[in-house]
PDBQT receptor file of N, H, CA, C and O in Angstrom, charges set to zero:
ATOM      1  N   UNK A   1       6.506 -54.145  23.560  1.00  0.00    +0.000 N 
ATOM      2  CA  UNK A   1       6.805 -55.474  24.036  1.00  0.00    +0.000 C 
ATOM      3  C   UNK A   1       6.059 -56.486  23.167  1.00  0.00    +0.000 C 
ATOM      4  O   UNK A   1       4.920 -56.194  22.803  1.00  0.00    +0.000 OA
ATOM      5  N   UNK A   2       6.559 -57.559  22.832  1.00  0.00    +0.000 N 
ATOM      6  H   UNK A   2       7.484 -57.797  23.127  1.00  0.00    +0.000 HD
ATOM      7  CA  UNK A   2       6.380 -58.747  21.973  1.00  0.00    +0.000 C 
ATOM      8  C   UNK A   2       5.821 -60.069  22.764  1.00  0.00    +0.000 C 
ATOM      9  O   UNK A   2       6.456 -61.050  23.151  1.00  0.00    +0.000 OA
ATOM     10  N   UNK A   3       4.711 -59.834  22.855  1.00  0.00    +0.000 N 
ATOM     11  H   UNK A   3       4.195 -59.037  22.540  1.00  0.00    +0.000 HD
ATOM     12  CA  UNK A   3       3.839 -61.278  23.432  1.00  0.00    +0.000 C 
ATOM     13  C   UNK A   3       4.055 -62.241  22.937  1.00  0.00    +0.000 C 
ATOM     14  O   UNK A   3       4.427 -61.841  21.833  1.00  0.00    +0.000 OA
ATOM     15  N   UNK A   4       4.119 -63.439  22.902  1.00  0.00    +0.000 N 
ATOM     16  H   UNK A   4       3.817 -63.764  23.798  1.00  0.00    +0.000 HD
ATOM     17  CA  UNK A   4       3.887 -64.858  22.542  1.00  0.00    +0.000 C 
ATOM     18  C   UNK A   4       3.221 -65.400  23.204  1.00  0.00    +0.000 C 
ATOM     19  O   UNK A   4       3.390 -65.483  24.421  1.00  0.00    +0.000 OA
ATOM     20  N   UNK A   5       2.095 -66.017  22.433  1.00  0.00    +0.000 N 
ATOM     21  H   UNK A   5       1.958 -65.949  21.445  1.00  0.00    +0.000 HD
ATOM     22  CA  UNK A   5       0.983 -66.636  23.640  1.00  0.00    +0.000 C 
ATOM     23  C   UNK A   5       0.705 -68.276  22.789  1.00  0.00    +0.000 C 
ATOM     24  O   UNK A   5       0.387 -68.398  21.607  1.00  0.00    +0.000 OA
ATOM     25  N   UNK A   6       0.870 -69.094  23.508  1.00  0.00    +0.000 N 
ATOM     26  H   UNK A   6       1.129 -68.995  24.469  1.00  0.00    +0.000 HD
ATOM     27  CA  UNK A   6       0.535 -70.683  24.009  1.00  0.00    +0.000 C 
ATOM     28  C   UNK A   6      -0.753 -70.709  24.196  1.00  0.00    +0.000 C 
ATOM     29  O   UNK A   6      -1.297 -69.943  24.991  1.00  0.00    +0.000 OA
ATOM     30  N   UNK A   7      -1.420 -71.613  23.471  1.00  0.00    +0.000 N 
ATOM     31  H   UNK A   7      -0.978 -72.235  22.824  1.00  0.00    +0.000 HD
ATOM     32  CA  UNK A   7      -2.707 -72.146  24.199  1.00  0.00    +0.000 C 
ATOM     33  C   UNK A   7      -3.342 -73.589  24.170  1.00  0.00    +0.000 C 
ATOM     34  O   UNK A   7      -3.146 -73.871  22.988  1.00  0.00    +0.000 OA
ATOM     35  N   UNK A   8      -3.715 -74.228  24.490  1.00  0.00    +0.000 N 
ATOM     36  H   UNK A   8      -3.875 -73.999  25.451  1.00  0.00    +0.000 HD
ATOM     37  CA  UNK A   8      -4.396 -75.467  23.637  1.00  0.00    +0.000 C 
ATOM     38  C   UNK A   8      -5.807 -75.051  22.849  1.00  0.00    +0.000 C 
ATOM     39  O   UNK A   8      -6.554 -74.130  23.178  1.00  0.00    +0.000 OA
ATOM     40  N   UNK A   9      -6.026 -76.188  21.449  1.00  0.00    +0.000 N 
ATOM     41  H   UNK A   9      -5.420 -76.937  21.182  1.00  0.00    +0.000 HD
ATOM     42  CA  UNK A   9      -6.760 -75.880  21.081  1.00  0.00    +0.000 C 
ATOM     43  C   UNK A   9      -7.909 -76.458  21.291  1.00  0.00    +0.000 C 
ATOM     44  O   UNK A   9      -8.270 -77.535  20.816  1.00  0.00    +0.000 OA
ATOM     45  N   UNK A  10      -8.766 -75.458  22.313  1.00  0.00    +0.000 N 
ATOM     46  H   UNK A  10      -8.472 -74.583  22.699  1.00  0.00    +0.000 HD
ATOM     47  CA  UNK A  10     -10.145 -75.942  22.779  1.00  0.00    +0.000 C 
ATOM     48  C   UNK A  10     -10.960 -74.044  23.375  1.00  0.00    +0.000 C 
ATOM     49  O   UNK A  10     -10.597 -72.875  23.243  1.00  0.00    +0.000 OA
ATOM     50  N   UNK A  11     -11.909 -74.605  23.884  1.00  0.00    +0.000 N 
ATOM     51  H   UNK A  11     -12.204 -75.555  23.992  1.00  0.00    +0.000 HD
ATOM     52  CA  UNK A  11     -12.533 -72.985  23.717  1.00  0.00    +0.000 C 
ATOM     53  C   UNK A  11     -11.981 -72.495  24.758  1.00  0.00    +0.000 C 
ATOM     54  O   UNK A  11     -12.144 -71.287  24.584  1.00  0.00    +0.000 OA
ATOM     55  N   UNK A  12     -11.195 -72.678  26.155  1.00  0.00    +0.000 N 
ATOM     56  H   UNK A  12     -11.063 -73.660  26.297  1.00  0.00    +0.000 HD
ATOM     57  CA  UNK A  12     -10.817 -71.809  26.840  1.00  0.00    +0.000 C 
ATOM     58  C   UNK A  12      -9.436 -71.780  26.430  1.00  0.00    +0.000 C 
ATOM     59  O   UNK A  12      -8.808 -71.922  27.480  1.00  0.00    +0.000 OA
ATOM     60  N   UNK A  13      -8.760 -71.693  25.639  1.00  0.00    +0.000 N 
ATOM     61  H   UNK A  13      -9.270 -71.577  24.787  1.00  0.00    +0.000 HD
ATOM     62  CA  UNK A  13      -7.360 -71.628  25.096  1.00  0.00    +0.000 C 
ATOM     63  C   UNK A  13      -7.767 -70.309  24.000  1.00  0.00    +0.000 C 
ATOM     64  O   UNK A  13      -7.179 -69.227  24.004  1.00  0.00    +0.000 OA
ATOM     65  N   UNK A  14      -8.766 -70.630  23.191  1.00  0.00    +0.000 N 
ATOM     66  H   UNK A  14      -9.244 -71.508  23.187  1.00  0.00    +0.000 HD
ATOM     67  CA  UNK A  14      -9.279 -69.776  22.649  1.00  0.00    +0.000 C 
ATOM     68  C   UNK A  14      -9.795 -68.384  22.634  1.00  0.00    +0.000 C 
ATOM     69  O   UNK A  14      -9.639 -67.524  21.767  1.00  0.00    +0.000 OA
ATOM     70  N   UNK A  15     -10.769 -68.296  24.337  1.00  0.00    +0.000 N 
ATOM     71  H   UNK A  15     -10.896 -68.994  25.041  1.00  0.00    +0.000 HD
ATOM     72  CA  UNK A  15     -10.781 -67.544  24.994  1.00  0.00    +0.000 C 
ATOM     73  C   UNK A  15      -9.524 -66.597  25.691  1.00  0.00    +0.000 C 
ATOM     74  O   UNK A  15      -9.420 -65.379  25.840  1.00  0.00    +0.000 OA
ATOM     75  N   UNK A  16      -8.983 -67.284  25.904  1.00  0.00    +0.000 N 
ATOM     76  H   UNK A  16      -9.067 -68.273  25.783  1.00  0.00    +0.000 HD
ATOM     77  CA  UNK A  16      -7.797 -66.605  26.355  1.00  0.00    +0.000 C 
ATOM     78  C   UNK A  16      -7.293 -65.767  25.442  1.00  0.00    +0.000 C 
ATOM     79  O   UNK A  16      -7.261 -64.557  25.668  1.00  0.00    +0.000 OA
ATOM     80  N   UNK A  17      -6.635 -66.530  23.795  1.00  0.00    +0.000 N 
ATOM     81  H   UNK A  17      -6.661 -67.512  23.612  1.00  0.00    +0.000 HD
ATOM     82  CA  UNK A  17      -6.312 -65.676  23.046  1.00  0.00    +0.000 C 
ATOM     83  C   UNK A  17      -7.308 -64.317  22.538  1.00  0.00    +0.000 C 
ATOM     84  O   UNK A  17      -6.918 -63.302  21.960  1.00  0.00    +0.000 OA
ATOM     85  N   UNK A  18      -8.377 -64.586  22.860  1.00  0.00    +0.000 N 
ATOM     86  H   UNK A  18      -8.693 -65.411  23.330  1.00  0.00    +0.000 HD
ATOM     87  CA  UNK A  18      -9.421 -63.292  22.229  1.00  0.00    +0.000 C 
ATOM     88  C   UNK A  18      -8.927 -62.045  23.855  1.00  0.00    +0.000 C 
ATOM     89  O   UNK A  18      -8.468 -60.907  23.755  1.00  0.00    +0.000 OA
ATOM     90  N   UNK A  19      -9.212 -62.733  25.039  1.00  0.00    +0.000 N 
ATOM     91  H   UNK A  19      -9.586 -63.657  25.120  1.00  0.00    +0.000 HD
ATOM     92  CA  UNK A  19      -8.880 -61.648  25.967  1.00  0.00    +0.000 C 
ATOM     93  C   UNK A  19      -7.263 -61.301  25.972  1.00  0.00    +0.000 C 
ATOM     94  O   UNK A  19      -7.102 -60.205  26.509  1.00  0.00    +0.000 OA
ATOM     95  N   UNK A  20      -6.451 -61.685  25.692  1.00  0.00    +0.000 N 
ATOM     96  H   UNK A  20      -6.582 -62.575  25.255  1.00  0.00    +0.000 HD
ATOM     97  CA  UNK A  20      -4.775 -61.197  25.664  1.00  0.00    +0.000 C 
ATOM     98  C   UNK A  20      -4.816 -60.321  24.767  1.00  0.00    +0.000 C 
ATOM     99  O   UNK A  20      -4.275 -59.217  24.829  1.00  0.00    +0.000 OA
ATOM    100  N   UNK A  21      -5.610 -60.852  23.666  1.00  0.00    +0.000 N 
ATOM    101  H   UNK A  21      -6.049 -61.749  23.616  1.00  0.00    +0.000 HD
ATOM    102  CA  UNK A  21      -5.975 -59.818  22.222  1.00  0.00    +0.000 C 
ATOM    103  C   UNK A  21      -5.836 -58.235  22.459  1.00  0.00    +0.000 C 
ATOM    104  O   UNK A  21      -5.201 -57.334  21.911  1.00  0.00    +0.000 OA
ATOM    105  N   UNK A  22      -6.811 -58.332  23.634  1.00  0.00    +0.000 N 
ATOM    106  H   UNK A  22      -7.327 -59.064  24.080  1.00  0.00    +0.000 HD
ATOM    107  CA  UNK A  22      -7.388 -56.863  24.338  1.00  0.00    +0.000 C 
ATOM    108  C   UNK A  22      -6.417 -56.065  25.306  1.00  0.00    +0.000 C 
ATOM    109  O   UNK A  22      -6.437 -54.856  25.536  1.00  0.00    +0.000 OA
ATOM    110  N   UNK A  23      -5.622 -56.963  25.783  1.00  0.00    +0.000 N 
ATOM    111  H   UNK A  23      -5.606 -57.945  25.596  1.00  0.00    +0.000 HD
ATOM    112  CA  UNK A  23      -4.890 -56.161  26.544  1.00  0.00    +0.000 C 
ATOM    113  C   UNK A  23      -3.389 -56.013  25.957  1.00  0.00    +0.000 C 
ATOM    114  O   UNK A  23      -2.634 -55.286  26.603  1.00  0.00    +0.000 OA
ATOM    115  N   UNK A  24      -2.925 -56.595  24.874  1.00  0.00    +0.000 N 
ATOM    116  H   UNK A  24      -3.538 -57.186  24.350  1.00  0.00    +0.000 HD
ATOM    117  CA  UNK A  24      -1.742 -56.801  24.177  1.00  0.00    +0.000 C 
ATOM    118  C   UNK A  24      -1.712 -56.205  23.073  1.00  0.00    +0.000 C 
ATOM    119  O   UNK A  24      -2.684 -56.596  22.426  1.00  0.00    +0.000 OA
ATOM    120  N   UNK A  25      -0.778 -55.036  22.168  1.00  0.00    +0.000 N 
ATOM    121  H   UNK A  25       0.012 -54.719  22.693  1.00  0.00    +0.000 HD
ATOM    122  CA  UNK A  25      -0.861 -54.856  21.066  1.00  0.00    +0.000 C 
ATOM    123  C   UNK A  25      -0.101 -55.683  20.051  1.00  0.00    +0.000 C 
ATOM    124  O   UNK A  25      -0.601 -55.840  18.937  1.00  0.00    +0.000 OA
ATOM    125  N   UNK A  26       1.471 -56.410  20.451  1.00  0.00    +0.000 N 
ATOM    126  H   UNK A  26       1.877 -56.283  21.356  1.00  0.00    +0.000 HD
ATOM    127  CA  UNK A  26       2.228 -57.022  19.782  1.00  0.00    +0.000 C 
ATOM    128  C   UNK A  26       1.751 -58.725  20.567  1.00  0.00    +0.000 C 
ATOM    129  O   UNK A  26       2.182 -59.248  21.595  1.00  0.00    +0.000 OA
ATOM    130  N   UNK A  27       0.913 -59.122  19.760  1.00  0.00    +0.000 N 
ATOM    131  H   UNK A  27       0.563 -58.697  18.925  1.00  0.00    +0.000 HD
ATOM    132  CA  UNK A  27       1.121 -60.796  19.953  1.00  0.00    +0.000 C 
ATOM    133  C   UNK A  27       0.975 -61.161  18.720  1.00  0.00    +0.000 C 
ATOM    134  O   UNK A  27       0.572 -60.691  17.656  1.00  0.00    +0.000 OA
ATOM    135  N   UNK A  28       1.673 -62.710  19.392  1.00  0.00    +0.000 N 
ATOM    136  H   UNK A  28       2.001 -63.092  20.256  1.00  0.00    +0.000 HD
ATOM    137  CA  UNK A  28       1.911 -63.315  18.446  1.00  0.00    +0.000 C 
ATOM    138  C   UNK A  28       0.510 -64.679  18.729  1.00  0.00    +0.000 C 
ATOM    139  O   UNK A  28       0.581 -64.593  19.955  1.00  0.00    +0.000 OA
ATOM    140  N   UNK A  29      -0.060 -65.238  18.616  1.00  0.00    +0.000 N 
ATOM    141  H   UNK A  29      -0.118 -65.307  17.620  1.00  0.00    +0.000 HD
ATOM    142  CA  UNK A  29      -0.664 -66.789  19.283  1.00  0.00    +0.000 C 
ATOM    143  C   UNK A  29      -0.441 -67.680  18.429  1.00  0.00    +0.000 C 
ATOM    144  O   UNK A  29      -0.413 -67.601  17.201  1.00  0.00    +0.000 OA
ATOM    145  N   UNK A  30      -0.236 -68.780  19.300  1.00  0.00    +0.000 N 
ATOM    146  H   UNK A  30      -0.259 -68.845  20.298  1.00  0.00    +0.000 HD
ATOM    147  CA  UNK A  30       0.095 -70.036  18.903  1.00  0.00    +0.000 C 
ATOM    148  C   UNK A  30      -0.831 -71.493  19.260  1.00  0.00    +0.000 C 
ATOM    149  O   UNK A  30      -0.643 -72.069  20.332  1.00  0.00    +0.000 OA
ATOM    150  N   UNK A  31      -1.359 -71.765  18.730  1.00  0.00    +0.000 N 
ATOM    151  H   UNK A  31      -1.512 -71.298  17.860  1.00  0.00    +0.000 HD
ATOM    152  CA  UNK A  31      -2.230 -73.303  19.271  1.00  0.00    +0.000 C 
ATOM    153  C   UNK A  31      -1.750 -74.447  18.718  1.00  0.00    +0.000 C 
ATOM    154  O   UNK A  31      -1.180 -74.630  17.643  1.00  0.00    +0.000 OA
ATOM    155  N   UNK A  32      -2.197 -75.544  19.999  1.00  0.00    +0.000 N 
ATOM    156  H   UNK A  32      -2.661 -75.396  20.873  1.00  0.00    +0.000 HD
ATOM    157  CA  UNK A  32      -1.098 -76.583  20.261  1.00  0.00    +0.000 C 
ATOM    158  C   UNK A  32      -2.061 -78.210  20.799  1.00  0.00    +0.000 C 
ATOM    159  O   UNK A  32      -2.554 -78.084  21.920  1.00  0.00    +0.000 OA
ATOM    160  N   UNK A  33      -2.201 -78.936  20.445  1.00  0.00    +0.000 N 
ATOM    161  H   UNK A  33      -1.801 -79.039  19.534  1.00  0.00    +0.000 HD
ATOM    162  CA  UNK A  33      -2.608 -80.126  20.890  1.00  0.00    +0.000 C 
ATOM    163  C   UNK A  33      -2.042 -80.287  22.025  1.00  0.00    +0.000 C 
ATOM    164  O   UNK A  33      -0.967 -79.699  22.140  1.00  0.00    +0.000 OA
ATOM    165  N   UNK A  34      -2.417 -80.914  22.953  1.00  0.00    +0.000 N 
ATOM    166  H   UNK A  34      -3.291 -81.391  22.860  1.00  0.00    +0.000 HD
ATOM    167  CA  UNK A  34      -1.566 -81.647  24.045  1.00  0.00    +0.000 C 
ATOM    168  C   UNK A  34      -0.700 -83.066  23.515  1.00  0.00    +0.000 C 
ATOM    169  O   UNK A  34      -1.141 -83.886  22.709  1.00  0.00    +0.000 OA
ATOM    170  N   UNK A  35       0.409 -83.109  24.075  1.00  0.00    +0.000 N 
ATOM    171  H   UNK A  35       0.767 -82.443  24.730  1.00  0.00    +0.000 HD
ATOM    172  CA  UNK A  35       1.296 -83.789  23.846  1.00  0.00    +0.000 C 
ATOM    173  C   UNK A  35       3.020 -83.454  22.927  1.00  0.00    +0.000 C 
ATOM    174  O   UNK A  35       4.007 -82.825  23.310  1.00  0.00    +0.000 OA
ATOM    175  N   UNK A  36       2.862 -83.884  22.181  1.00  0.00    +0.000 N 
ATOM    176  H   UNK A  36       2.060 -84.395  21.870  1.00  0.00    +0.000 HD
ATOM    177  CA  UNK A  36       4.497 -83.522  21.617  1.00  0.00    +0.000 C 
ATOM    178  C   UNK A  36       4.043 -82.147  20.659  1.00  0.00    +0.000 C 
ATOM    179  O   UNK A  36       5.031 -81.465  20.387  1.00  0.00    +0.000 OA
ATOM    180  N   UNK A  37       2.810 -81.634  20.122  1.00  0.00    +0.000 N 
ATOM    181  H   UNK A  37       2.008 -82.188  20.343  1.00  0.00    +0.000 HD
ATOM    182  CA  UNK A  37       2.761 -81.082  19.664  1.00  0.00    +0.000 C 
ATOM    183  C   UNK A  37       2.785 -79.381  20.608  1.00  0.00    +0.000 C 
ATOM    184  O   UNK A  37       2.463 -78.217  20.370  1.00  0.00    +0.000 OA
ATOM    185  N   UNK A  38       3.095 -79.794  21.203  1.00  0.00    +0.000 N 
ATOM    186  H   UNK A  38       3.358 -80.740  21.396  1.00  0.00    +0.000 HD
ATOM    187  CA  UNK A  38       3.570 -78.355  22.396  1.00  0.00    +0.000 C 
ATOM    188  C   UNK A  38       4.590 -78.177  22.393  1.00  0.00    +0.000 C 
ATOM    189  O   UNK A  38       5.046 -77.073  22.092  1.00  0.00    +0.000 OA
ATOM    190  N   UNK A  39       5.272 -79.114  22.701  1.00  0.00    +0.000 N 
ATOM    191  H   UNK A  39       4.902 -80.010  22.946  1.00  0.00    +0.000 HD
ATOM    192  CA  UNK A  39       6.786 -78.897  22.604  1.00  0.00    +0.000 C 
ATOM    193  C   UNK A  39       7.564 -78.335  20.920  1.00  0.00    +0.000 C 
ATOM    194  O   UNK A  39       8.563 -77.660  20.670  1.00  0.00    +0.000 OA
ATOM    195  N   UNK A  40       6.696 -78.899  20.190  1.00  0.00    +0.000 N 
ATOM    196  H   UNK A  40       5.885 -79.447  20.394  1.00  0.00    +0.000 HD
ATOM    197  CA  UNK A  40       6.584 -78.712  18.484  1.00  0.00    +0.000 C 
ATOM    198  C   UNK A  40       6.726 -76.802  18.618  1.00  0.00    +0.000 C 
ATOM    199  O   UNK A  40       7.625 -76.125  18.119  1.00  0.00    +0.000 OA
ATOM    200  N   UNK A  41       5.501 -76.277  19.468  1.00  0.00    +0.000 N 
ATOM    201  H   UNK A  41       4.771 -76.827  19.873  1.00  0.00    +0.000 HD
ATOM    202  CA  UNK A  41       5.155 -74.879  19.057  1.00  0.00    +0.000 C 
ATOM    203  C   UNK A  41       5.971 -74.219  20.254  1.00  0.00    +0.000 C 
ATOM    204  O   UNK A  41       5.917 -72.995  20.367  1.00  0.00    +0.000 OA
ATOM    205  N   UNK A  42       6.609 -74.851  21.012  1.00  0.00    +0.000 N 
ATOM    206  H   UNK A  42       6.653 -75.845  20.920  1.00  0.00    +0.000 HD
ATOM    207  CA  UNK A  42       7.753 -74.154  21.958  1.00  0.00    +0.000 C 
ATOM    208  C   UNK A  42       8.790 -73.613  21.159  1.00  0.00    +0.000 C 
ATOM    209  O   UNK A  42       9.121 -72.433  21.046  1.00  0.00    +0.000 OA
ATOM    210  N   UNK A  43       9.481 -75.097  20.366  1.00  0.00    +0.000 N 
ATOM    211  H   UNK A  43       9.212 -76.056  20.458  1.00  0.00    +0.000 HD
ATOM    212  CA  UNK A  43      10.415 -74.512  19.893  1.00  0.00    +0.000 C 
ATOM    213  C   UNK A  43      10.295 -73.510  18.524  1.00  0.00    +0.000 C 
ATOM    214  O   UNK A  43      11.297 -72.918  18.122  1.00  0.00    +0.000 OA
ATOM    215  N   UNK A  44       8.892 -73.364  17.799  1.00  0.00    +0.000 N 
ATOM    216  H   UNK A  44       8.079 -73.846  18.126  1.00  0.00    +0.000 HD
ATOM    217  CA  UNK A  44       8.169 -72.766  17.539  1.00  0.00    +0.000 C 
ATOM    218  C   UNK A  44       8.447 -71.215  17.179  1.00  0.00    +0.000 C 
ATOM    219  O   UNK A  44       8.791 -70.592  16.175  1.00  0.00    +0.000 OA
ATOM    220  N   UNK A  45       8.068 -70.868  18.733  1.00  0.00    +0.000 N 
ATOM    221  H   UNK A  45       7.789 -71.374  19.548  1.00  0.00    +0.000 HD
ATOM    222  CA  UNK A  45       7.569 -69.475  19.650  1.00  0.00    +0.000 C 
ATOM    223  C   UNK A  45       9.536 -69.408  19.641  1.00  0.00    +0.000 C 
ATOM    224  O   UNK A  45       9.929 -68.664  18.742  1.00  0.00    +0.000 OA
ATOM    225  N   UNK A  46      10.313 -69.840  20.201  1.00  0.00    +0.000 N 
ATOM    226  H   UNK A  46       9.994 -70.444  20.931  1.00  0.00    +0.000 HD
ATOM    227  CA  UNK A  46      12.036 -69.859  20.511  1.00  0.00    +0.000 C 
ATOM    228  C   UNK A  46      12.483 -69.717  19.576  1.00  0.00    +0.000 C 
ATOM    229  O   UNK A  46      13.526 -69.078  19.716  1.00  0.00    +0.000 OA
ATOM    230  N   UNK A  47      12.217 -70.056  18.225  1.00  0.00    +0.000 N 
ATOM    231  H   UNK A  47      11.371 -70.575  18.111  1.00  0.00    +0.000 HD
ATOM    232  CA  UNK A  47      12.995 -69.472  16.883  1.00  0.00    +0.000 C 
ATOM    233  C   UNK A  47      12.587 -68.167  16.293  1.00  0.00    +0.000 C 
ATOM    234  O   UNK A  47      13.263 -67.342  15.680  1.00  0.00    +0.000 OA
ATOM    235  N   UNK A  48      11.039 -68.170  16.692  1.00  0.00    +0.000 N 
ATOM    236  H   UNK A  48      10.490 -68.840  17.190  1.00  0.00    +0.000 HD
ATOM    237  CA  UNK A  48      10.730 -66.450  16.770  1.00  0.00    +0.000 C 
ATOM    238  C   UNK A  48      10.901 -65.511  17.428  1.00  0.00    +0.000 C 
ATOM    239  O   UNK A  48      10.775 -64.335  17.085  1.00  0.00    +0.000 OA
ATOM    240  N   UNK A  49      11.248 -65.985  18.581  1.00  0.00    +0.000 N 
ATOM    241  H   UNK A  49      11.351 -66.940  18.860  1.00  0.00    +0.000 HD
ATOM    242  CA  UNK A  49      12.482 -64.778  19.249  1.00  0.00    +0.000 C 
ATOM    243  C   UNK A  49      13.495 -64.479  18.982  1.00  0.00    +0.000 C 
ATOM    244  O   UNK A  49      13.856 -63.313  18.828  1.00  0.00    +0.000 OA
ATOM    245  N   UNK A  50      14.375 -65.731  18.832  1.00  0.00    +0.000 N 
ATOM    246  H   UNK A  50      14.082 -66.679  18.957  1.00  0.00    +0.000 HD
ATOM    247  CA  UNK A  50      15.576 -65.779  18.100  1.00  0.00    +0.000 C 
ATOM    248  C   UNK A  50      15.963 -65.023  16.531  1.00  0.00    +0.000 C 
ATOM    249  O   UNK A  50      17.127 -64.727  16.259  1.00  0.00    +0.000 OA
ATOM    250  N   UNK A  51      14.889 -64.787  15.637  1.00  0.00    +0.000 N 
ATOM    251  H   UNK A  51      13.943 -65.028  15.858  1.00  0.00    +0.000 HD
ATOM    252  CA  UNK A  51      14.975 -64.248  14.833  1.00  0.00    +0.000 C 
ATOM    253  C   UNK A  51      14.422 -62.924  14.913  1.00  0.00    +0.000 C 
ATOM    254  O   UNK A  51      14.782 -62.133  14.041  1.00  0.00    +0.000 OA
ATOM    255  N   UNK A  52      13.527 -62.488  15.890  1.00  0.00    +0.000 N 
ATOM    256  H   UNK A  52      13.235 -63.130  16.598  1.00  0.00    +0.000 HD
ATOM    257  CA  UNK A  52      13.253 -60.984  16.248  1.00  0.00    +0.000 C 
ATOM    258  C   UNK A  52      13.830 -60.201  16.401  1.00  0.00    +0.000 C 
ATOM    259  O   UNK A  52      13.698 -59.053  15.977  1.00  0.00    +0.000 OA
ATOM    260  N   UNK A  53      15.534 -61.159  17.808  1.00  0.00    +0.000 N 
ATOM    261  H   UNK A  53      15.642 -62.091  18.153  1.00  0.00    +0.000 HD
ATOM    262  CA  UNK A  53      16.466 -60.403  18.287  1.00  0.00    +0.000 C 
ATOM    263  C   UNK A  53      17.460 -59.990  17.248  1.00  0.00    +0.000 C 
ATOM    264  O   UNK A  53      18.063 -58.950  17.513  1.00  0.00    +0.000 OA
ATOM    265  N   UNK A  54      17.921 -60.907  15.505  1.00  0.00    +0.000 N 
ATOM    266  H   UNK A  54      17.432 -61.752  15.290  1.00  0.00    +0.000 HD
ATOM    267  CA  UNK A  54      19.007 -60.641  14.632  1.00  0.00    +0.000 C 
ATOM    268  C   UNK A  54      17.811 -59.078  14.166  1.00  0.00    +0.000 C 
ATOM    269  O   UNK A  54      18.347 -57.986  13.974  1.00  0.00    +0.000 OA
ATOM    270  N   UNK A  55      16.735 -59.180  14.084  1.00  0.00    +0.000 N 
ATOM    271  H   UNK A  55      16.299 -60.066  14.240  1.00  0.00    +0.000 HD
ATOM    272  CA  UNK A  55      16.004 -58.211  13.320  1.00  0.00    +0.000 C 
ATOM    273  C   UNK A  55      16.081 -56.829  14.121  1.00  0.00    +0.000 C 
ATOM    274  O   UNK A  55      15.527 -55.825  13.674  1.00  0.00    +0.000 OA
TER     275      UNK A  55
């Protein structure tokens, strides 16, 4: 299974990605400012699925 993980970039966004780390073998992470730049790494994370599924 293929994780994609969201976070903001600050230390508990950070944190998070180090613990998903541990329990996930396929991730992907992504960090994101608050504001439009989330929506930026949504559609992001949605074209990398989209191209996982032709693969």
């Amino acid at each position: 299974m293929q994780v994609y993980h969201l976070s903001h970039i600050d230390l508990d966004g950070y944190a998070c990605q180090l613990v998903s780390k541990q329990f996930f073998k396929n991730i992907q992470c992504y960090n994101a400012n608050y504001g439009r730049e989330v929506s930026a790494r949504i559609y992001e994370i949605l074209n990398a699925i989209a191209q996982s599924k032709e693969n």
